[in-house]
C-alpha positions in Angstrom: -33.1 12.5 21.0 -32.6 11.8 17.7 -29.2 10.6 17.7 -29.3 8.3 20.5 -29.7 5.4 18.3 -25.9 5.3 17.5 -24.9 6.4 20.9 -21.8 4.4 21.9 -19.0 5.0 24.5 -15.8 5.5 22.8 -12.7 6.9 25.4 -12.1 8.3 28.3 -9.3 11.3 28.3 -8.6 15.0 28.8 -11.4 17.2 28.7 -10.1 19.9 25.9 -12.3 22.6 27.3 -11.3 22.7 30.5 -7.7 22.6 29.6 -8.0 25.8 27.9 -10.1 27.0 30.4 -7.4 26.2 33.0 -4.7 27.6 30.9 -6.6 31.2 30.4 -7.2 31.4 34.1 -3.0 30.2 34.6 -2.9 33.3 32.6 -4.2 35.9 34.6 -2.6 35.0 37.9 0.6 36.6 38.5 3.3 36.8 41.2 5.3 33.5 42.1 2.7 31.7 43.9 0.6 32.3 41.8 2.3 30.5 38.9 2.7 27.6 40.7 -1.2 27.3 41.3 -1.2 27.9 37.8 0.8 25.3 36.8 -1.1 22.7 38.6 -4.8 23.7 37.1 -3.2 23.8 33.5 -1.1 20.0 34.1 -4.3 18.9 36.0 -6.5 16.3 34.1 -10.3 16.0 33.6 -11.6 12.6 33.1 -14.5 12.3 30.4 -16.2 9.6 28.5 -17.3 10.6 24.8 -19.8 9.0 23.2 -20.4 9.1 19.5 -23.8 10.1 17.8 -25.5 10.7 14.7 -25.0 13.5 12.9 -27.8 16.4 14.0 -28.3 19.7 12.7 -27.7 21.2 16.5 -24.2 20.0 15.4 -23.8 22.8 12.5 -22.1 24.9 14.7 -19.5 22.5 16.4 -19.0 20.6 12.7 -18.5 24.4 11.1 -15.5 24.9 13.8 -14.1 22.1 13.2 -13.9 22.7 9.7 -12.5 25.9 9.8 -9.0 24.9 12.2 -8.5 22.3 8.6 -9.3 25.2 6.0 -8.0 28.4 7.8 -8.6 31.4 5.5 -9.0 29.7 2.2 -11.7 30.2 0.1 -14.0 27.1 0.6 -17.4 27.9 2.3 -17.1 26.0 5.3 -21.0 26.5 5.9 -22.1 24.8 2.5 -19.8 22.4 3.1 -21.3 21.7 6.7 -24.8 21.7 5.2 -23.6 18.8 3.1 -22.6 16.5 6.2 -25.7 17.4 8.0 -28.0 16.4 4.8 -26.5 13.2 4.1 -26.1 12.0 8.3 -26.6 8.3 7.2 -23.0 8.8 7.1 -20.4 10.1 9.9 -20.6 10.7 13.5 -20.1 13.5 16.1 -18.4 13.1 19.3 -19.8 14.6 22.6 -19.4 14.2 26.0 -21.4 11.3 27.4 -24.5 12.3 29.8 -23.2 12.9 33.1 -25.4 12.2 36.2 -27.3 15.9 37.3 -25.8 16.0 40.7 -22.3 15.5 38.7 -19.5 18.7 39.5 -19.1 18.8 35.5 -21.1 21.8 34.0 -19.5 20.8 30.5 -21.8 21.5 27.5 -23.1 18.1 26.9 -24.0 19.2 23.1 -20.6 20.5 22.2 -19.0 18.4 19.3 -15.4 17.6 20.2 -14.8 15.7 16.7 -16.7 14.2 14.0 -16.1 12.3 11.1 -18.4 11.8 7.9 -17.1 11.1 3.9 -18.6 13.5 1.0 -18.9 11.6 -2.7 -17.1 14.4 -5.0 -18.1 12.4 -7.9 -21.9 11.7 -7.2 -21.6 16.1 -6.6 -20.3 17.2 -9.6 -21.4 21.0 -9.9 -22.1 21.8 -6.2 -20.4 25.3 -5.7 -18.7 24.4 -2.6 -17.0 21.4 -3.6 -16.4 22.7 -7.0 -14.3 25.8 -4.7 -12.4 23.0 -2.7 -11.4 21.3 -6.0 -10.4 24.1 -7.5 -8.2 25.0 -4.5 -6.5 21.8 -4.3 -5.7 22.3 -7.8 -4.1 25.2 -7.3 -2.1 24.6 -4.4 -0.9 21.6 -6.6 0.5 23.8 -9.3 2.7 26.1 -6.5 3.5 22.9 -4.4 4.3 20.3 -6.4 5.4 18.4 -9.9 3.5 19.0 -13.3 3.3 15.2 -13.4 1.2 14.9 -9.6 -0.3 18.4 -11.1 -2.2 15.9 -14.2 -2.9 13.2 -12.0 -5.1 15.2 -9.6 -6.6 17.3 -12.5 -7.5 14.1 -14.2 -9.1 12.6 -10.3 -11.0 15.8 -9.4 -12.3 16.1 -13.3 -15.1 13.8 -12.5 -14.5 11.6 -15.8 -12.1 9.1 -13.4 -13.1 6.9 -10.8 -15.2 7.9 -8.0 -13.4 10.0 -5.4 -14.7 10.7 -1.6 -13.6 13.5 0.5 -12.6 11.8 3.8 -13.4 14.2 6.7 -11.7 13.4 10.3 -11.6 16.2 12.9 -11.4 16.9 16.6 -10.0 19.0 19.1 -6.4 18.9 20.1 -6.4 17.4 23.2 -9.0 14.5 22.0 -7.0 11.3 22.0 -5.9 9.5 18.8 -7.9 6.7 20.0 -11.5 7.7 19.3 -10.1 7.5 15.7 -10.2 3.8 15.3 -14.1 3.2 16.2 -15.1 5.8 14.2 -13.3 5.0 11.1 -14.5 1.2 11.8 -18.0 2.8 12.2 -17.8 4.8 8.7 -16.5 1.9 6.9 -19.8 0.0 7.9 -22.2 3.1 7.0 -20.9 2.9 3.6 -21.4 -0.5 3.0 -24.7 0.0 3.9 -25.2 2.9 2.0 -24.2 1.1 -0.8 -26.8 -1.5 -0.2 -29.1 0.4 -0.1 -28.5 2.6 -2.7 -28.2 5.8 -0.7 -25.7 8.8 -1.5 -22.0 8.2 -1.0 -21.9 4.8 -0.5 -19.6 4.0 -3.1 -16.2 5.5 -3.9 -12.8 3.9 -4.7 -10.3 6.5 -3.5 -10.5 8.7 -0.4 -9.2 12.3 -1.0 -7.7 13.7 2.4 -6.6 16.9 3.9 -4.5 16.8 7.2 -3.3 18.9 9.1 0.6 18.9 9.3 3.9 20.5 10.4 7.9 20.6 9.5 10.4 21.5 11.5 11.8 24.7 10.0 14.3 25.0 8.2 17.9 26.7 9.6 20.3 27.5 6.9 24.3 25.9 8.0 26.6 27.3 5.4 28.6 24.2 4.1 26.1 21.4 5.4 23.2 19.7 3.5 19.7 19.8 4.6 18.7 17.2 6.5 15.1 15.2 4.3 11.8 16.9 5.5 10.0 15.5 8.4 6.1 15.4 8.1 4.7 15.6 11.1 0.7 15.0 11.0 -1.4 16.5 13.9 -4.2 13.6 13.9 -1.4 11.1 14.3 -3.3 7.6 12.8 -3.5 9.7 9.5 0.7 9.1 9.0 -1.1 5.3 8.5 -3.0 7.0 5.2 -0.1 8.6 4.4 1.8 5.7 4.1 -0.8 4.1 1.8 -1.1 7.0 0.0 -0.9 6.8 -3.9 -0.4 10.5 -4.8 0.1 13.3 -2.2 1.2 16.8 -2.0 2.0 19.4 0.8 1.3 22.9 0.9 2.1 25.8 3.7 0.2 27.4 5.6 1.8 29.6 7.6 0.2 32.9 6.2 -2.9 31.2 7.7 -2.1 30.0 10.7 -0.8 31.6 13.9 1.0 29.0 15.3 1.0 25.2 14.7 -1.3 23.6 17.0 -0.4 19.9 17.1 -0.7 18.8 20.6 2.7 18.4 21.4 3.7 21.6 22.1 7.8 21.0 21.8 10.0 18.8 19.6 13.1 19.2 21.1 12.5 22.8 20.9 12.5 22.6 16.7 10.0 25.2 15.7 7.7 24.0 13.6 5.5 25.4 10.3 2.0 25.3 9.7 1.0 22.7 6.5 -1.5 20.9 4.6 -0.9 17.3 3.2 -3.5 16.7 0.2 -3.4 12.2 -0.2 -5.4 9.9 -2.3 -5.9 6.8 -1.1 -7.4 3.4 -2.7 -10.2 2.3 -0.8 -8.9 -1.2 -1.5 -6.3 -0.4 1.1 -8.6 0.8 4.2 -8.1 -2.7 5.3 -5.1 -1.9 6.1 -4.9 1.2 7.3 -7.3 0.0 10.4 -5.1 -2.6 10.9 -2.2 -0.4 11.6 -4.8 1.7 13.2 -5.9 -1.0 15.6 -1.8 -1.9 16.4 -0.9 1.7 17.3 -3.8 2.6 19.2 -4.3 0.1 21.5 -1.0 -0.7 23.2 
């Protein structure tokens, strides 16, 4: 297989498709028993080892969901954009389930991608419809979202005349732990530097423009009290780390988008929380760290 060169276990942890597989079933049981049962498949866990690969086209379909649970209903064409990460796959990974023995109970699709992660050069793309779409959409959510002065400063990035500027894309199902992040950041960092030796696309950039997904708790209006300061709250929760080194950010809603927001923790002391986006640019002079404080968090 063509991307068993960079085949390398990563983490073992909840199997996301049998989660939602459990909870559906948990769903169609009824009577009292019957919720109990249900409540054990849906708390029960499944032990998996992912492995990360090189990018394939067999991934355009996994890399294409992914993309669409960060960019909802907007206007970007998710499929261009996928094209893109396939074409250019000396960069990024996928994350699959590692081959399982054949007399193994597990019937899990061993090509499903559960996450990937892979960084587009804006700059070197100038022109390319899809990117052009995304830019322009940032833009705009800037103008409704935020101040004129973080308005210029991301017209003036995403005008192509500034410094090179590379779209950071890290994705993965809910129930994928946080720690596959950290090797595959570590592994993307190295691609680049390579890339850039050699002279191949999207080697070189000197911010990283992000889009995460994020929630706040919503707001309840207390006559006579003030508001308490809004809470980000980012679903991928090593990209609070980028956040923090963050030079210019911006958050938009979502929640004409989104049905509910799907963050993996599915109560904060019963706060209901809204649906957002969180636009950052960050120096790649600080990546350093950022895995750092990666590497601290994520393996206690």
């Amino acid at each position: 297989m063509a991307s068993s060169a960079k085949r390398r276990a990563i983490e073992t942890a909840q199997n996301p498709q049998d989660s939602n597989e459990s909870s559906d079933e948990g769903l169609e049981d009824s009577g009292d028993e019957g919720s109990v049962d249900s409540e054990e498949e849906v708390n029960e866990e499944v032990v998996v080892d992912f492995e990360a690969h090189a990018i394939s086209d067999n991934d355009f379909h996994g890399i294409k969901t992914l993309l669409q649970q960060l960019f909802l209903k907007s206007h970007v064409n998710i499929s261009d954009l996928t094209d893109i990460i396939i074409q250019q796959n000396h960069i990024g990974s996928v994350i699959r389930q590692a081959e399982v023995p054949e007399d193994s109970d597990d019937e899990g699709d061993q090509d499903e991608v559960f996450g990937f992660i892979s960084m587009v050069n804006l700059t070197e793309r100038q022109g390319v419809e899809c990117l052009e779409k995304l830019k322009d959409m940032i833009i705009e959510q800037c103008v409704n979202s935020s101040s004129l002065d973080v308005q210029e400063r991301f017209e003036q990035l995403l005008s192509g005349n500034a410094p090179s500027v590379g779209l950071l894309l890290s994705e993965r199902f809910v129930n994928v732990p946080p720690q596959i992040a950290l090797p595959m950041h570590k592994q993307l960092q190295k691609e680049m530097a390579e890339a850039q030796r050699t002279n191949k696309p999207s080697g070189k950039c000197q911010y990283y423009l992000m889009i995460s997904k994020t929630c706040k708790p919503a707001k309840k209006s207390i006559s006579g009290q003030a508001q308490p300061k809004e809470e980000i709250r980012f679903v991928n929760d090593e990209e609070e780390f980028f956040y923090e080194q963050a030079t210019l950010k911006f958050s938009y809603s979502v929640q004409d988008e989104a049905d509910s927001c799907a963050t993996g923790k599915w109560s904060y002391d019963d706060v209901p929380l809204k649906p957002f986006r969180t636009v950052m640019v960050i120096p790649m002079d600080r990546m350093g760290t950022i895995i750092d404080k990666m590497t601290e968090y994520l393996t206690v």
